[in-house]
C-alpha positions as CSV (number, residue, x, y, z in Angstrom):
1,X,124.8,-0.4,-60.7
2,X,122.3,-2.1,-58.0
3,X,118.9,0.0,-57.1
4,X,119.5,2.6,-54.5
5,X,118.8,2.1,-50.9
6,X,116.5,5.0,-50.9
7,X,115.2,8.4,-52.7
8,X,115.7,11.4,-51.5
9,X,112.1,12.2,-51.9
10,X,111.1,8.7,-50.3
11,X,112.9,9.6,-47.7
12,X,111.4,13.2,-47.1
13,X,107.7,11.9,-47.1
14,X,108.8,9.1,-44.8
15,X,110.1,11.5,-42.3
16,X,108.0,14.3,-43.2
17,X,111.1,16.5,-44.1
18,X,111.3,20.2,-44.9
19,X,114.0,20.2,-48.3
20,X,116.5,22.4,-48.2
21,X,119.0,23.0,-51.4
22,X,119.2,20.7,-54.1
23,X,119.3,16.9,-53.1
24,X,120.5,14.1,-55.9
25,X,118.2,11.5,-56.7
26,X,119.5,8.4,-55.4
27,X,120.7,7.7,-51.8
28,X,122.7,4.9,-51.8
29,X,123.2,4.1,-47.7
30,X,123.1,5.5,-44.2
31,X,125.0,7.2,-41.7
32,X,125.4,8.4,-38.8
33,X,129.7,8.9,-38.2
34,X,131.0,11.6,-40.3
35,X,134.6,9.8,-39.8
36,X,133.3,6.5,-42.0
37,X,130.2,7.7,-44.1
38,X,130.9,6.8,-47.9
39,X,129.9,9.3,-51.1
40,X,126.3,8.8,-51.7
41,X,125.4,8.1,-48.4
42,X,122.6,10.1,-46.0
43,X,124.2,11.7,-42.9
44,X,121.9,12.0,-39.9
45,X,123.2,14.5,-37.1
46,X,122.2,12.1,-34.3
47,X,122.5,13.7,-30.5
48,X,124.5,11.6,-28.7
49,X,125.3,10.8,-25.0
50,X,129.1,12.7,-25.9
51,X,128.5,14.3,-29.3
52,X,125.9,16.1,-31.1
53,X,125.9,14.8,-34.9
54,X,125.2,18.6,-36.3
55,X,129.0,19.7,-35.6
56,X,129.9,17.4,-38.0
57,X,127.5,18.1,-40.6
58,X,129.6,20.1,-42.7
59,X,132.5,16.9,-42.3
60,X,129.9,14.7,-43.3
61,X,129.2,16.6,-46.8
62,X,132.8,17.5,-47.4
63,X,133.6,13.7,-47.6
64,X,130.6,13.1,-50.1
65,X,127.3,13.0,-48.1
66,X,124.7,13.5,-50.4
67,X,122.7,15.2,-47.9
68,X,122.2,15.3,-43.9
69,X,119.5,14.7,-41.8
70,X,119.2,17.9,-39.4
71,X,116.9,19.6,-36.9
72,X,114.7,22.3,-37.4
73,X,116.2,24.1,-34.2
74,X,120.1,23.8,-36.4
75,X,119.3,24.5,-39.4
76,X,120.6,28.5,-39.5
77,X,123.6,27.1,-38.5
78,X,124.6,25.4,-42.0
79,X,124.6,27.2,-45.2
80,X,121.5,28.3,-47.6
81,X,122.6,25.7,-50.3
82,X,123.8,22.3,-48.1
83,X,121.4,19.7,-49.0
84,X,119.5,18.8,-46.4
85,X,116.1,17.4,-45.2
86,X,115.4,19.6,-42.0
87,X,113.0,17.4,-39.3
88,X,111.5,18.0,-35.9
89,X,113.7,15.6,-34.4
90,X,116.6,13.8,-35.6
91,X,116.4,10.6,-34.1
92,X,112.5,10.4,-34.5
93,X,113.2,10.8,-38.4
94,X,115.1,7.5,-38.0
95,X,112.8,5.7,-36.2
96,X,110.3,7.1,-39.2
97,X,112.3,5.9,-42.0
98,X,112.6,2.6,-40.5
99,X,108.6,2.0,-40.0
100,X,108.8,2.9,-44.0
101,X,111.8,0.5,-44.7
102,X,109.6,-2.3,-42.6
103,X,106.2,-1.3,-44.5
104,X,108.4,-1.9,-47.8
105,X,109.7,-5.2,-47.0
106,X,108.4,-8.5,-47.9
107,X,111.7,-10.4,-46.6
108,X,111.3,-13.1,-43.6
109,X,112.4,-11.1,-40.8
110,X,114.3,-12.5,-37.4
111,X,114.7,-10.9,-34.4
112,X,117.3,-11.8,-32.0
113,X,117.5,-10.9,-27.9
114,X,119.4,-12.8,-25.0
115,X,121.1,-12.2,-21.9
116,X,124.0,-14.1,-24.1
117,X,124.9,-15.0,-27.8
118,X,122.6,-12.5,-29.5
119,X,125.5,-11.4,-31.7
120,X,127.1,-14.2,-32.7
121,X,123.6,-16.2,-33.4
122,X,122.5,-13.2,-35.5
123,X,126.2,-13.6,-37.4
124,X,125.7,-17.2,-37.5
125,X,122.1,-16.6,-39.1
126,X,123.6,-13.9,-41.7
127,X,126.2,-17.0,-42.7
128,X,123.6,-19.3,-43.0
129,X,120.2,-17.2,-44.6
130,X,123.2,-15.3,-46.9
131,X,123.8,-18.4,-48.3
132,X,120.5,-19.0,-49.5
133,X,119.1,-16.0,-50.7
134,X,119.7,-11.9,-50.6
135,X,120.4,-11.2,-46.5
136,X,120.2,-7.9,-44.5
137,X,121.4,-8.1,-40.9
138,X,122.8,-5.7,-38.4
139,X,125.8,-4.4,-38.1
140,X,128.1,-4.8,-35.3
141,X,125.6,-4.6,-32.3
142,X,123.6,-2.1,-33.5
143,X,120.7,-3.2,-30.6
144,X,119.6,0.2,-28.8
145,X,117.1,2.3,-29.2
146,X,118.9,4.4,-32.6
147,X,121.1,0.9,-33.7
148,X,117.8,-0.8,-34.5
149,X,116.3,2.1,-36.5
150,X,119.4,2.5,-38.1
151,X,119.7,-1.6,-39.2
152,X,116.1,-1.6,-40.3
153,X,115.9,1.8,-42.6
154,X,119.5,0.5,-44.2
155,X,117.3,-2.5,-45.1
156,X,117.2,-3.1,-48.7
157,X,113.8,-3.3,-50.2
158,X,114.7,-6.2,-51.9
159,X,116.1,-9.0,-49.5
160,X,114.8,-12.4,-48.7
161,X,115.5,-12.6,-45.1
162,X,116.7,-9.6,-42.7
163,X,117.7,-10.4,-39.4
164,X,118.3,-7.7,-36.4
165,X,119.8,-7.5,-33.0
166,X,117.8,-6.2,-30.1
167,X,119.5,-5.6,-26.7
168,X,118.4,-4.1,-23.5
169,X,119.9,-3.3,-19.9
170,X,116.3,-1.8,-18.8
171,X,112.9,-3.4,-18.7
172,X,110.7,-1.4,-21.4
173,X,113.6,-1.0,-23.8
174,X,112.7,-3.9,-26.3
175,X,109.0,-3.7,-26.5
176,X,109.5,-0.4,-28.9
177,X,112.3,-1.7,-30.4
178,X,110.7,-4.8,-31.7
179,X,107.0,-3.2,-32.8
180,X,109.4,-1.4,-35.4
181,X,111.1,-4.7,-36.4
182,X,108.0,-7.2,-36.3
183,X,109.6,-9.9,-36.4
184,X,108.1,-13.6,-38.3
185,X,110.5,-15.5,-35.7
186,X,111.4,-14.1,-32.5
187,X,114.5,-16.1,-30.7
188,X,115.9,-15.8,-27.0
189,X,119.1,-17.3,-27.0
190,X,119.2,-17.6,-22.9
191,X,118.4,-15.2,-19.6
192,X,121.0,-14.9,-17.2
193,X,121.5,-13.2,-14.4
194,X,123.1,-10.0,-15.8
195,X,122.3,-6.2,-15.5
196,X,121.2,-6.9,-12.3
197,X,122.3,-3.6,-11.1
198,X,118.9,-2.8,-12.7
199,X,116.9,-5.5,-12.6
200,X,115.0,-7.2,-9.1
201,X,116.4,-11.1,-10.5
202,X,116.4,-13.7,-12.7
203,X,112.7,-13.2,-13.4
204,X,113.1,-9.5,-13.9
205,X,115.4,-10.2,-16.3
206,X,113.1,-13.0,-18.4
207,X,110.0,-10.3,-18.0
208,X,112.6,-8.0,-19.9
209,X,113.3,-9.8,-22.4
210,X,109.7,-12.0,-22.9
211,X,109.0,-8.0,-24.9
212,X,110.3,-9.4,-27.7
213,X,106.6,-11.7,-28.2
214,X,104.8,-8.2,-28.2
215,X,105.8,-7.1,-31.9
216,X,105.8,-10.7,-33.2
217,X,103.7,-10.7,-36.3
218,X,100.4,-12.9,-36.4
219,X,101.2,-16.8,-37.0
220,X,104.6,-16.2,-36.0
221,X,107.0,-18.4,-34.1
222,X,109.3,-17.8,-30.9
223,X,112.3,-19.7,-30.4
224,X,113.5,-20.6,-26.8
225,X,116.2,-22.3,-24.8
226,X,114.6,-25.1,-22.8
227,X,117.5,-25.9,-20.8
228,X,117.3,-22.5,-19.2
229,X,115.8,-22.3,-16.3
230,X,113.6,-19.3,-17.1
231,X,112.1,-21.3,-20.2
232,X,109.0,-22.2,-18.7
233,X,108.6,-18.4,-17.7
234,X,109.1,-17.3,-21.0
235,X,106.5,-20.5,-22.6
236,X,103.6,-19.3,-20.2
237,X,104.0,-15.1,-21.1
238,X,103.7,-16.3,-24.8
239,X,101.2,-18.5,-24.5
240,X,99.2,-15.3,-22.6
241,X,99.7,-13.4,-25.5
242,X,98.1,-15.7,-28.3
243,X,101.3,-16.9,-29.7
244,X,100.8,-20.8,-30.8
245,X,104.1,-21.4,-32.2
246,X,106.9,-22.4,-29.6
247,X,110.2,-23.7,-30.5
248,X,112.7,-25.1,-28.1
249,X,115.8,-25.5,-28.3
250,X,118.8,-27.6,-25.9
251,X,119.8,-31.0,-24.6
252,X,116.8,-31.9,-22.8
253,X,114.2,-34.4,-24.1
254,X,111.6,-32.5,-25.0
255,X,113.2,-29.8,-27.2
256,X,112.2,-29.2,-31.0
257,X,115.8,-28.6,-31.8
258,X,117.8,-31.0,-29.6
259,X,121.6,-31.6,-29.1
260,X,122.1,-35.6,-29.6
261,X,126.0,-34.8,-29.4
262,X,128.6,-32.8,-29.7
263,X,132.5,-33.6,-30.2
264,X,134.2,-30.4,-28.7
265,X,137.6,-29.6,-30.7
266,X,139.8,-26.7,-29.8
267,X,138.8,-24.5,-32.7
268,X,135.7,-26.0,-34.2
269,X,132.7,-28.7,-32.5
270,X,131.0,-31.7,-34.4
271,X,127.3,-31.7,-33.5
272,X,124.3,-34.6,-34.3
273,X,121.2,-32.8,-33.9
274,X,117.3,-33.6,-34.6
275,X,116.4,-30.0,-36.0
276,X,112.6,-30.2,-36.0
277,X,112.4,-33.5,-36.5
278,X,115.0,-34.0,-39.3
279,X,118.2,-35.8,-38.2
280,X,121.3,-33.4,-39.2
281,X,125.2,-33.6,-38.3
282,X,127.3,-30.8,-39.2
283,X,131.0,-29.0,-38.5
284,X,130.3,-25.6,-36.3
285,X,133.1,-23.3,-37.4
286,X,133.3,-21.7,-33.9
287,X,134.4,-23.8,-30.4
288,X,132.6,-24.6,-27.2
289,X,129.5,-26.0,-26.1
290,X,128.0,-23.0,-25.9
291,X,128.1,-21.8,-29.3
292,X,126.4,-25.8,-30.3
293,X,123.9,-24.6,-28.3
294,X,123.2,-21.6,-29.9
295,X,123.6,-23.0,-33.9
296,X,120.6,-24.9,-32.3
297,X,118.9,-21.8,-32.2
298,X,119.9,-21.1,-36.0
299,X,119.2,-23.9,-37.5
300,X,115.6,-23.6,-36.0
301,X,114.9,-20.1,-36.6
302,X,116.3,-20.3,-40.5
303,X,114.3,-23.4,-40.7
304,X,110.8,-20.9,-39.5
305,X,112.1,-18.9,-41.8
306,X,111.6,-20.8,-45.2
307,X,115.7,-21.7,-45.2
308,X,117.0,-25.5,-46.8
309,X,117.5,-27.2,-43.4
310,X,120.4,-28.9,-45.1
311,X,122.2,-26.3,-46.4
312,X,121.8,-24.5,-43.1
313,X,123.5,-26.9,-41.6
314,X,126.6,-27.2,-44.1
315,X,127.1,-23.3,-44.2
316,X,127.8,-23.6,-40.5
317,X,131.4,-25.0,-41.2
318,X,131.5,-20.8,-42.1
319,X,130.4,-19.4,-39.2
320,X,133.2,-17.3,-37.5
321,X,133.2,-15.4,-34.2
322,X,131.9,-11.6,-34.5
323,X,134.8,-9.4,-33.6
324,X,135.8,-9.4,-29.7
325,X,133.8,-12.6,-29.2
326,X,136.5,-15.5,-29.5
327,X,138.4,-14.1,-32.8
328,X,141.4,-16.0,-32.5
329,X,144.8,-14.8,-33.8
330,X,148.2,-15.9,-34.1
331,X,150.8,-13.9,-31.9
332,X,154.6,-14.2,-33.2
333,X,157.0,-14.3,-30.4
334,X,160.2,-15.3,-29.4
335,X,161.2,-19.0,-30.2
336,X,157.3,-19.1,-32.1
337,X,153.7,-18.4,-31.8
338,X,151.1,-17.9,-29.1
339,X,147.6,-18.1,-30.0
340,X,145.3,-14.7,-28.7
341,X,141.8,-15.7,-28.2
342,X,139.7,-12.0,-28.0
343,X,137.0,-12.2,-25.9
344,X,136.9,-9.0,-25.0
345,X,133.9,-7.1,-26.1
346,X,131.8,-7.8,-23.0
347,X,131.2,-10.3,-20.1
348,X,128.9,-11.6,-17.9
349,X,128.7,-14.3,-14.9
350,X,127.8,-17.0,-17.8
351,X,130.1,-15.7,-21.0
352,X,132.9,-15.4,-18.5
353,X,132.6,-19.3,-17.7
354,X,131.7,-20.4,-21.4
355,X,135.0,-18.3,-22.5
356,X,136.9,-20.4,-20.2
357,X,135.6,-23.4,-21.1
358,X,136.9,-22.9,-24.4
359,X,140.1,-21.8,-22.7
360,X,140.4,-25.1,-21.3
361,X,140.0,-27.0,-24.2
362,X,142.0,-25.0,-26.4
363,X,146.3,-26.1,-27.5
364,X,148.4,-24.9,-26.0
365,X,152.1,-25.3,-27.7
366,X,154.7,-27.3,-26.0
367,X,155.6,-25.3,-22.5
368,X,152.7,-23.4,-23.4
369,X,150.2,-22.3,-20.8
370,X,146.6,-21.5,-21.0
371,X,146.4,-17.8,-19.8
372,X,143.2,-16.0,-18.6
373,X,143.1,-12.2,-18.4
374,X,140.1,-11.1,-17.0
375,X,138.5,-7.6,-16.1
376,X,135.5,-6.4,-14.1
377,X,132.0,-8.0,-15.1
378,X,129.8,-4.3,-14.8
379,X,126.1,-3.9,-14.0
380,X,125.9,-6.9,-11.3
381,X,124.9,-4.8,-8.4
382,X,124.4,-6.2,-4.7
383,X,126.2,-9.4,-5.7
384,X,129.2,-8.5,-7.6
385,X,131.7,-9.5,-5.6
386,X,130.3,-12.9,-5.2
387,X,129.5,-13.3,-8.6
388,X,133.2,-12.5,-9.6
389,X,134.8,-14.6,-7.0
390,X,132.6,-17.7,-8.5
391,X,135.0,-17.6,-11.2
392,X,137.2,-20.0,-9.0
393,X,135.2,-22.7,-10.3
394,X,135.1,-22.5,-13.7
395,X,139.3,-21.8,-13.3
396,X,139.9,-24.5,-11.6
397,X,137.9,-26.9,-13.9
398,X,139.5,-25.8,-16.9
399,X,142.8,-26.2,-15.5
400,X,143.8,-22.4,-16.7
401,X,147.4,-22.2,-15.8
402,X,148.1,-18.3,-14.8
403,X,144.9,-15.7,-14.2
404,X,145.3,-11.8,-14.5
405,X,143.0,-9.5,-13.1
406,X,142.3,-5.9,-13.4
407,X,139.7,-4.1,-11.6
408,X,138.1,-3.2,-8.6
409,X,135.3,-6.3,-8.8
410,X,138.2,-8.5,-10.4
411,X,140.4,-8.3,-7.1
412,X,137.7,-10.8,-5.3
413,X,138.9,-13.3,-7.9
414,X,142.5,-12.2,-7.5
415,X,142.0,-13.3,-3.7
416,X,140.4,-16.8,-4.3
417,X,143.4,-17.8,-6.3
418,X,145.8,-20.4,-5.5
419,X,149.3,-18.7,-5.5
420,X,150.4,-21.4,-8.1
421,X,148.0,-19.4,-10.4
422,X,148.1,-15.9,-9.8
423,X,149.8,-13.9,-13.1
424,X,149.8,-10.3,-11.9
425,X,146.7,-7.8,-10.8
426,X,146.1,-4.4,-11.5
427,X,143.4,-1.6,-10.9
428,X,142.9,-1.1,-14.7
429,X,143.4,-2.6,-17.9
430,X,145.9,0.3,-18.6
431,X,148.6,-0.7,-15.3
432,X,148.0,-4.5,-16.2
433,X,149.2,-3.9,-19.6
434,X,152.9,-4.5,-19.5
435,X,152.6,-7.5,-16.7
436,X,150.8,-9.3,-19.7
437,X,153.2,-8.4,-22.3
438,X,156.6,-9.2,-20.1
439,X,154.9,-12.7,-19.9
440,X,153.9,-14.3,-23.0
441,X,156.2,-16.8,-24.6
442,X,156.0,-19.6,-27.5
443,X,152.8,-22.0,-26.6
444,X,151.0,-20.0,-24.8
445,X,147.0,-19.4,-25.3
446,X,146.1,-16.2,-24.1
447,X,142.5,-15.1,-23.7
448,X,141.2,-11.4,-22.7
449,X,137.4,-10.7,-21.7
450,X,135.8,-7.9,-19.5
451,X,133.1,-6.1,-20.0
452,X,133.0,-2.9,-22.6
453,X,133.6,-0.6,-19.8
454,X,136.6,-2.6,-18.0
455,X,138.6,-1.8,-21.6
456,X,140.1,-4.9,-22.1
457,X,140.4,-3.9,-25.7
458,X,143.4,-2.1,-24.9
459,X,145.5,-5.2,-23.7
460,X,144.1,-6.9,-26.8
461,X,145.6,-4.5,-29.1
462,X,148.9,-4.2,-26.7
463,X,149.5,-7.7,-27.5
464,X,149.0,-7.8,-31.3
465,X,151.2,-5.0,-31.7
466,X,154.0,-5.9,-29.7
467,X,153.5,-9.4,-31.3
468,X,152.2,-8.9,-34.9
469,X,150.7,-12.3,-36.5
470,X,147.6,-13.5,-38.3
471,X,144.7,-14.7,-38.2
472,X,145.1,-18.4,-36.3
473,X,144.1,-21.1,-38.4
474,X,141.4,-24.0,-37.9
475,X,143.0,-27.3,-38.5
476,X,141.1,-29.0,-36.4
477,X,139.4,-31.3,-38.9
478,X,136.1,-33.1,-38.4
């Protein structure tokens, strides 16, 4: 049996716990959902936005917790004997346990933030480190302010590289975040103009997410995307704070890590690359332009990090799209299959347009049509509408066949539309449900992307039940 993930009397002097009952030995993960936690495992009664974590305390030991994490101010509510380690603050405990997990770790550590592409580069970096040595990375997008505690204290002591997820929507959210993780090699996958609900502009927005230098360790390096337009921005703020080591990244000239060329396929891409000086050609397991952009990024950062350049490169063939970000499925219907490309874990102004690139380029069946179905792009503020109704362009240049819309913001698409190309609209994902279903047939390529809060899940999981299939396949070979 492998070395626990923690003690239970580590973990009481790292979060300076009061113990209460009798606590086992070994702790062999973390937690914090009573519905999922697995025997052995800490529970931490987290207060959330919805739910506090202490009414399901007693769940969370019922299903094999070996003990929970609570507040001073609950613990009268829980029996004499639970085993428990009893702290000011339950959240703060976290945050604790992860400054001990980091203390502990002599791994190469990556830190990943963007506007776009921080999950699936941090996936893509978990395929390519894991293949080379033990690899801790987070989970899901666990990026916020208890997701990155939680990543880093589930951190084995042992690992060779770890590599975490920061996110914000705020400016001063990943400064913290990051002087937990202190990262060896920091990496911006791009800046676009998203959140702006919250943010002044573009520059806002870079400022935001230049916080990622400020818990860089000494001697480390910062990767950055020099075809973005906020890259020389983002060169001069680390450059003000001592930081020597600037990688770029892109198709222009002067980048580190430089696209030669790419040979877009509907599944897959081919890219020629000079990685740091090393010429290297390699199968990307994902499609579009955007994601050989962003295996740029990968192979530079696991490169900084010690990693085989070449085997890097060949363990990109593996690299599959994180859940809801281009997962692409088979849909069994009448007279044969449709393919369901899942998009639909978020969107912004510059996902939006990259998911319908690969839209565009993806093969459709004979009499098949490509089919968008897009909801409301959140957090855009003053120039939402515009922003939504831009998506004309990107339509009409991918020659996407049939457009549905749902939402409020989504309506100043519906309007741009050509009648030729109008599906159906809706107010919500929910009422556009069924016009999507009544229209798939055989051929079809159907992709679904909103942002979280637009739900687009639900048409998602609408169409694989009413049309059960698998997986789709790559045989697109390079």
């Amino acid at each position: 049996m492998s070395a626990p993930l923690w003690t239970s009397h580590h973990m009481a002097e790292a979060m300076r716990a009061t113990v209460s009952g009798a606590l086992p030995e070994a702790i062999r993960g973390l937690s914090i959902d009573s519905r999922t936690i697995a025997p052995g495992e800490a529970y931490f009664a987290i207060k959330g936005d919805v739910h506090d974590g202490h009414d399901f305390v007693m769940a969370a030991l019922k299903a094999g917790a070996a003990l929970a994490v609570v507040a001073t101010a609950q613990r009268g509510n829980f029996p004499a004997e639970a085993p428990l380690l009893v702290v000011d603050d339950v959240l703060a405990g976290l945050v604790d346990l992860a400054h001990a997990s980091r203390a502990r770790l002599g791994a190469k550590i990556i830190a990943v933030t963007g506007s776009v592409g921080k999950t699936s580069t941090k996936e893509a970096l978990r395929r390519v480190l894991g293949a080379q040595g033990e690899t801790h990375a987070s989970a899901a997008s666990f990026n916020n302010h208890w997701g990155v505690p939680l990543s880093l204290a589930r951190c084995p002591a042992t690992v060779r590289f770890a590599i975490f997820e920061i996110g914000m929507n705020h400016a001063g959210e990943i400064e913290p975040l990051v002087k937990m993780v202190r990262p060896h090699v920091a990496v911006i996958t791009t800046v676009e103009p998203v959140h702006l609900e919250f943010f002044a502009g573009i520059e806002a927005i870079a400022d935001a997410k230049a916080e990622i230098f400020e818990g860089l360790e000494p001697g480390g390096a910062v990767v950055l995307n020099r075809d973005n337009s906020q890259f020389a921005r983002l060169q001069r703020r680390a450059r003000k704070l001592g930081i020597s080591r600037i990688v770029s990244f892109g198709a222009h000239k002067k980048s580190d890590a430089r696209l030669i060329d790419v040979s877009l396929h509907a599944a897959c891409s081919a890219v020629h690359a000079d990685i740091l000086g090393h010429d290297v050609t390699y199968k990307l397991g994902m499609p579009g332009r955007h994601m050989a952009m962003n295996s740029l990024s990968v192979l530079a950062a696991a490169s900084l990090a010690g990693a085989d350049l070449a085997l890097a490169g060949l363990a990109l063939s593996q690299a599959q799209p994180a859940a809801g970000r281009g997962v692409r499925q088979a849909l069994e219907v009448g007279g044969g299959e449709a393919t369901l490309i899942d998009e639909s874990y978020n969107a912004n102004p510059a996902s939006m347009a990259a998911a319908l690139n690969v839209l565009g380029a993806a093969a459709a069946g004979a009499h098949g049509r490509r089919i968008a179905v897009l909801g409301d792009m959140l957090e855009l503020g003053a120039t939402a509408a515009q922003l939504h109704r831009g998506l004309i362009d990107a339509v009409r240049a991918n020659h996407i066949d049939l457009v549905y819309c749902c939402g409020p913001l989504m309506r100043n698409l519906w309007d741009a539309l050509s009648s030729g190309k109008r599906g159906g609209y809706a107010g919500s994902a929910d009422a556009l449900e069924s016009q999507v279903l009544a229209a798939i047939r055989a051929g079809d390529v159907i992709m679904v992307k909103g942002s979280l809060g637009s739900k687009m899940k639900t048409i998602v999981a609408a169409l694989e039940k009413r049309f059960p299939g698998k997986a789709a396949l790559d045989d697109m070979a390079v």
